[in-house]
C-alpha positions in Angstrom: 129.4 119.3 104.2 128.6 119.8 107.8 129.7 123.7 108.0 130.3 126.0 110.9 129.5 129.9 111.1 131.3 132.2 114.0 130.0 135.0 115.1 132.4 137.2 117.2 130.7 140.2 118.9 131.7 142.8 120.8 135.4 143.4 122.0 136.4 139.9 123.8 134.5 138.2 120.7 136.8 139.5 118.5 139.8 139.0 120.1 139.4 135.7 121.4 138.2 135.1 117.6 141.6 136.5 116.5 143.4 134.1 118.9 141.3 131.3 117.4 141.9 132.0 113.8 145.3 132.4 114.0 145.6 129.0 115.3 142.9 127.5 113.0 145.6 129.0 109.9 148.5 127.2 111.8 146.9 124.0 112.2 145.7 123.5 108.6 148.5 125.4 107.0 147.0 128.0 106.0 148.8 131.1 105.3 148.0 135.0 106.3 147.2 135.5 102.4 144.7 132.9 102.5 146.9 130.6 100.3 147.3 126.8 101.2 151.6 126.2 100.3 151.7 124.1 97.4 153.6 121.6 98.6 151.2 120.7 101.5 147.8 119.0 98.1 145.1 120.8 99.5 143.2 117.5 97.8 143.3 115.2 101.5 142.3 118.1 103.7 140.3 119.6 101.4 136.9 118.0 102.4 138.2 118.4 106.6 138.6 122.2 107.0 136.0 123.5 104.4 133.5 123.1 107.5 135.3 126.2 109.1 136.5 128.0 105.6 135.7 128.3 102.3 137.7 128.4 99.0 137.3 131.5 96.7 137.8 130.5 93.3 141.5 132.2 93.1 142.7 129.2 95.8 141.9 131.6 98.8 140.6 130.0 102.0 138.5 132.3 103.9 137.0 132.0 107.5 133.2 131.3 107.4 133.0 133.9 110.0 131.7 137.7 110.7 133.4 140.1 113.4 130.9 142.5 114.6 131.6 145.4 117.3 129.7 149.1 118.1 132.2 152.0 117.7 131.6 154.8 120.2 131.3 157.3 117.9 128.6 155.9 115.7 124.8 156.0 117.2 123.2 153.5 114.8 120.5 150.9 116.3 120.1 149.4 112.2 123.5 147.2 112.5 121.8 143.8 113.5 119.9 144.1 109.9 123.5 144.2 108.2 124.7 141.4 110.6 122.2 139.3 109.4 122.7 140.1 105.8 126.3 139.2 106.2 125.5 136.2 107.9 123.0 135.0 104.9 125.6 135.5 102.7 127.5 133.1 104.2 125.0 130.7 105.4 124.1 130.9 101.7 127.6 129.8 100.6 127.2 126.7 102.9 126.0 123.6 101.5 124.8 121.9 104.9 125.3 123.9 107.6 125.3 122.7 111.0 125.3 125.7 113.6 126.6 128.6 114.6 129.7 129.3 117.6 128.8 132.8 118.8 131.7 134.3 120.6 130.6 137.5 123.5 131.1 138.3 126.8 127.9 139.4 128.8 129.4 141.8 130.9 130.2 144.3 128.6 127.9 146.7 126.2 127.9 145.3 122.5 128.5 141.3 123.7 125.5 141.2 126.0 123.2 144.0 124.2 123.9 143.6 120.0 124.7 139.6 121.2 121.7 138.8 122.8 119.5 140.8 119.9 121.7 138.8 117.1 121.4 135.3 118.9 117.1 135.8 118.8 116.9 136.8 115.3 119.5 133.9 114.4 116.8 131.9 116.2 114.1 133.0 114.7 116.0 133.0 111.1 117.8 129.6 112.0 115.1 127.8 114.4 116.8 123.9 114.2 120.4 125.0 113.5 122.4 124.8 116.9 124.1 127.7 118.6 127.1 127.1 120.5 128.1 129.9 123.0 131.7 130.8 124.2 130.6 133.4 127.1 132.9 134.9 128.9 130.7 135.9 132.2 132.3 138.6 134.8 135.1 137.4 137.5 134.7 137.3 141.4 136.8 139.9 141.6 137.9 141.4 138.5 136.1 144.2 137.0 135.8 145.5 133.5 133.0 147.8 134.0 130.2 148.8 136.4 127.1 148.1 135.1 128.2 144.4 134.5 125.5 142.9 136.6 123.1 144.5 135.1 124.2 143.2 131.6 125.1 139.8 132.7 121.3 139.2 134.2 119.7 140.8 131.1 122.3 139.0 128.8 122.1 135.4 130.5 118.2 135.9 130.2 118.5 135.5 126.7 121.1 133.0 126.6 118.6 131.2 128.1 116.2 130.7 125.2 118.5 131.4 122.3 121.6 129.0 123.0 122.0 125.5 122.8 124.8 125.3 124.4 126.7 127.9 126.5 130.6 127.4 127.3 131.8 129.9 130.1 134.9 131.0 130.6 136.0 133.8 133.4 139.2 136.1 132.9 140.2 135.6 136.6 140.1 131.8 136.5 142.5 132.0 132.8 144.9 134.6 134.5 145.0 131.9 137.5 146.1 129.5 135.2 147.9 131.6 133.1 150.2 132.5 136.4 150.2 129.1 138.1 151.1 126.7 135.0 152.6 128.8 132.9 154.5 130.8 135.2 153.6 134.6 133.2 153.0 136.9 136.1 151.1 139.7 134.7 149.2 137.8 131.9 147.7 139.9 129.3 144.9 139.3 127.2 146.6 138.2 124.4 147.9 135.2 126.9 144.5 134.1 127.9 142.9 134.4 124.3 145.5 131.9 123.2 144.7 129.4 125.9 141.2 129.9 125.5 141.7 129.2 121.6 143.1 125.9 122.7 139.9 125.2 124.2 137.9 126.2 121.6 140.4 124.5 119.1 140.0 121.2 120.8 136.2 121.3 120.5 136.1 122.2 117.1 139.2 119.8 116.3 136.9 117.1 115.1 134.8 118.9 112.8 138.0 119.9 110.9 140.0 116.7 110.9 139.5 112.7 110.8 140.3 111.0 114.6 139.0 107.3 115.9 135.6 109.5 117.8 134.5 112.5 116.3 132.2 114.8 117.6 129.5 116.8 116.0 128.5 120.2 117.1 125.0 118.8 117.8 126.5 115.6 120.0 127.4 118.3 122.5 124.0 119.1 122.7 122.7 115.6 122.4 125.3 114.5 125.3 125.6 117.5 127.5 122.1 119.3 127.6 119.7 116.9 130.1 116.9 119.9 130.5 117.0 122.8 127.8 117.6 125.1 130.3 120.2 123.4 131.6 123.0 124.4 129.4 125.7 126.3 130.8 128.8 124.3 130.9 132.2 124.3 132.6 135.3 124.1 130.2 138.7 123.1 131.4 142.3 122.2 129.5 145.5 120.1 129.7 148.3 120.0 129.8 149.0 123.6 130.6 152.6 123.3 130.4 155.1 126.6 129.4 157.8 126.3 126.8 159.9 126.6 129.1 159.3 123.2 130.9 158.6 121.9 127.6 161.0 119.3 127.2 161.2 117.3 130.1 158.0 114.8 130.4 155.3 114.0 128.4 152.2 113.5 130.0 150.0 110.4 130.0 146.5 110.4 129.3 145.2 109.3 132.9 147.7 112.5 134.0 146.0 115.2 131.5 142.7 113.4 131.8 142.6 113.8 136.2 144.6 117.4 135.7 141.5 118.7 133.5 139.0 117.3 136.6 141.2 119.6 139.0 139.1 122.9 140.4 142.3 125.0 139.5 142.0 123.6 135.6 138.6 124.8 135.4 138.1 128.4 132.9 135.6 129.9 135.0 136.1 130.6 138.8 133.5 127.7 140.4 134.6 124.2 142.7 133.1 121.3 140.4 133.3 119.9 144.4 130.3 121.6 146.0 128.3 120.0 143.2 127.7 116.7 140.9 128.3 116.4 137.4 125.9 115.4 135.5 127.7 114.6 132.3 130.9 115.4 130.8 132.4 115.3 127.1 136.5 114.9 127.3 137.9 115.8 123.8 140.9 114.0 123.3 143.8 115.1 120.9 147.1 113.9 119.6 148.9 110.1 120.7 145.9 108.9 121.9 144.4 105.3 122.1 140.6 104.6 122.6 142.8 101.9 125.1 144.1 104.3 127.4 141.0 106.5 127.7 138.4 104.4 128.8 141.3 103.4 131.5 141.4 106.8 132.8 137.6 107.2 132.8 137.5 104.3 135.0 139.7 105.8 137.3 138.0 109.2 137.6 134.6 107.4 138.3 136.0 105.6 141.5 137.1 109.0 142.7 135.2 110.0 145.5 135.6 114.0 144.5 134.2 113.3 141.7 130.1 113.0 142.1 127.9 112.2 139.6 124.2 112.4 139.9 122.7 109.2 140.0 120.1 109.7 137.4 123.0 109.6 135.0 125.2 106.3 135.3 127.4 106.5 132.3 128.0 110.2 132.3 130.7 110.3 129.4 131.3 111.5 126.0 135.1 111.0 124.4 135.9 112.1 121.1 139.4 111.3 120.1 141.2 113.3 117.4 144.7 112.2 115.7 145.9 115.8 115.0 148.2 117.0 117.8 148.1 120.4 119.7 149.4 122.9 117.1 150.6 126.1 119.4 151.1 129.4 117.8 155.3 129.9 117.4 156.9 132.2 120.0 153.4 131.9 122.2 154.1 131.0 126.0 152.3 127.0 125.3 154.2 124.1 124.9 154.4 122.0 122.2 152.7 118.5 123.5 152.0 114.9 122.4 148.1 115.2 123.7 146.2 117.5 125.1 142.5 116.9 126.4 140.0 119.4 126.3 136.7 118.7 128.8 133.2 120.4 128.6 131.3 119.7 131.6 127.8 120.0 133.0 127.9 120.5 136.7 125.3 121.7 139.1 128.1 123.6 140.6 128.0 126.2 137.9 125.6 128.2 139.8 127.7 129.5 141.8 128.3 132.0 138.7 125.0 132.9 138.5 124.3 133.2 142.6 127.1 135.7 142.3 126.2 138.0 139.5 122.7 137.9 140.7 123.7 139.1 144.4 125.8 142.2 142.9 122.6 142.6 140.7 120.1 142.6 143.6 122.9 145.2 145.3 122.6 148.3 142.1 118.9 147.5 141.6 117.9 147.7 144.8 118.6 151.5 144.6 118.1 151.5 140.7 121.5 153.3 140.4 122.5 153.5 136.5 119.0 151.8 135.8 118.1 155.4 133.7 120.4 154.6 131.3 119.1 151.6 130.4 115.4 153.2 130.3 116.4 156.4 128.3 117.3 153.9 125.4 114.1 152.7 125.2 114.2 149.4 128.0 111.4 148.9 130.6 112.4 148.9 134.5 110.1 145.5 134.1 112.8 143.9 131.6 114.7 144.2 134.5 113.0 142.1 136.9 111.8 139.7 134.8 115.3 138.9 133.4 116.2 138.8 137.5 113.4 136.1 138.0 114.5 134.0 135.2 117.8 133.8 136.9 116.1 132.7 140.0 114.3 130.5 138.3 117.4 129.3 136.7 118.7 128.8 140.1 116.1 126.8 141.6 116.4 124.6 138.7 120.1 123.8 139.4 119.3 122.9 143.0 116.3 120.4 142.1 118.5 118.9 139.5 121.2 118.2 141.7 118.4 117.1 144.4 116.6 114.5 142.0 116.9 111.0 143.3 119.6 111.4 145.9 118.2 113.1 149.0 120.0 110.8 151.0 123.9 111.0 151.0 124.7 108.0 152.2 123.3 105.9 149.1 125.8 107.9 146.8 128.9 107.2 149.0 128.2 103.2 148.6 127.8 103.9 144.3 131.1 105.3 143.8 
């Protein structure tokens, strides 16, 4: 059995996780006591959702997955030795498994500190088994805390080496969404975490059920990663469609399939249009025919927004999964015939990092709150060398998108 671990750290780990279990429960009919309804043979799923939980021998299913997070009245540095014990307990309960999804955000304390400790040891425990990251990375302009910068550099430094693959998401771009499609006007978190579940749903949709395509958590690598540095990707959803509107039209694949290529679908605030793609997995879910997608990948490749890099002619990975949306009852999604999820790797995603970077460069400059960091034991030159890395990671993006097509007027004529 190819088997999944999640790790959920820190406070937006946790409660995205929540969002995402509670749909993993709905979709396989799985109830809050563990118990699979007898009516509903557990004997043809069995094999499916035992990647994601595992059976007790009393019948209970129970998530292959550990919820870690720092309380602020206990000073204890030892918790990342009882995270890993927990963690071998389960890996030990797995017969083959095939990775780890780590769930954290960087700007905050536990995600980006306890995360980034917990993904090196996990590498160092785990070398070949692959880590998928769901990072949620600080907004433009939304704030959770002041030191962000500082913890997004540091964190993102070791994201670097330690991830195989890093999804970002962005609260501002959900809310966006959140307000636009599904008409909520103060969305709260518990609205974004269920649209970011969707997401992380559709990903993991083929690991749990049988489809015409599936998709293993080390294809994402395989088909998304073309440097290993190059890893951070851009996520984006649809239909986004309220319950309210529900009823009225279905949408057809070429209509969810361009609607996930639009800037306003993407999760994290970046234009895919001030850069080139250079490939792109579209996960497919529901009434879908292998037909009808490769028609609506022909169409987005003649679109003239829509640049690939020319070192990568085919650009596309589709997995297509049988298994509808599931959406959680009373929840502000509507129920849909197909949904498509797409994971992209675009040179455009630097704008994330040019933007923490420059707020970074702003605080460290002056070195204001950088005593903090030092009194628990950091160096001022783990600072710096986390900042060059970015740089580094920068100038990377730029050459990538650079390779081959200097000249513009080549790629106009390709598409």
């Amino acid at each position: 059995m190819r088997e999944c671990i999640s790790v959920h750290i820190g406070q937006a780990g946790i409660q995205v996780g929540n969002a995402c279990w509670e749909l993993y429960c709905l979709e396989h009919g799985i109830q809050p006591d563990g118990q699979v309804p007898g009516d509903k043979t557990a004997g043809h799923h069995d094999d499916a959702f035992s990647t994601f939980f595992s059976q007790t021998g009393a019948g209970k299913h129970v998530p292959r997955a550990i919820f870690v997070d720092l309380e602020p009245t206990v000073i204890d540095e030892e918790i990342v030795d009882l995270c890993l014990d927990r963690i071998r307990k389960l890996a030990d309960n797995c017969t083959g498994l095939q990775g780890f999804l780590v769930f954290n955000a960087v700007g905050g304390g536990t995600g980006s500190g306890l995360g980034s400790l917990l993904l090196e040891r996990l590498s160092v425990e785990y070398g070949k088994k692959s880590k998928l990251g769901f990072t949620v990375y600080p907004s433009p302009q939304v704030s959770t805390s002041v030191v962000e910068p500082y913890n997004s550099v540091l964190s993102t430094h070791s994201l670097l080496e330690h991830t195989d693959v890093s999804i970002l998401l962005d609260n501002e771009a959900i809310y966006d969404i959140c307000r636009r499609s599904l008409d909520i006007e103060r969305p709260n978190y518990s609205n974004l975490n269920r649209l970011v579940s969707q997401v992380i749903s559709s990903l993991t949709a083929s690991l749990r059920f049988d489809g015409a395509l599936n998709v293993d958590v080390n294809e994402f690598q395989t088909n998304l990663v073309p440097y290993p540095r190059i890893h951070f990707m851009l996520s984006s959803y649809a239909p986004v469609i309220s319950s309210a509107k529900a009823f009225h039209e279905q949408l057809s694949v070429a209509e969810i399939t361009s609607s996930a290529f639009e800037p306003a679908s993407m999760m994290v605030k970046c234009d895919p249009r001030h850069g080139k793609y250079m490939a792109c997995c579209l996960m497919y879910r529901g009434d879908v025919v292998p037909k009808d997608v490769n028609a609506a990948v022909a169409t987005i490749k003649t679109k003239r927004t829509i640049q690939f890099v020319d070192w990568c002619p085919t650009g596309f990975k589709c997995g297509i999964n049988y298994q509808a949306p599931t959406v959680v009852p009373g929840a502000d999604l509507a129920k849909v015939q197909r949904a498509v999820c797409m994971i992209s790797n675009s040179t455009s995603v630097v704008e994330v990092f040019s933007r923490i970077n420059s707020k970074f460069d702003l605080m460290y400059a002056k070195r204001a709150f950088v005593h903090w960091y030092v009194g628990e034991g950091m160096e001022e030159g783990e600072f710096s060398e986390a900042r060059e890395d970015l740089a580094a990671l920068e100038k990377d993006y730029e050459e990538v998108a650079a390779e081959g097509g200097s000249d513009d007027g080549d790629e106009e004529e390709e598409y």
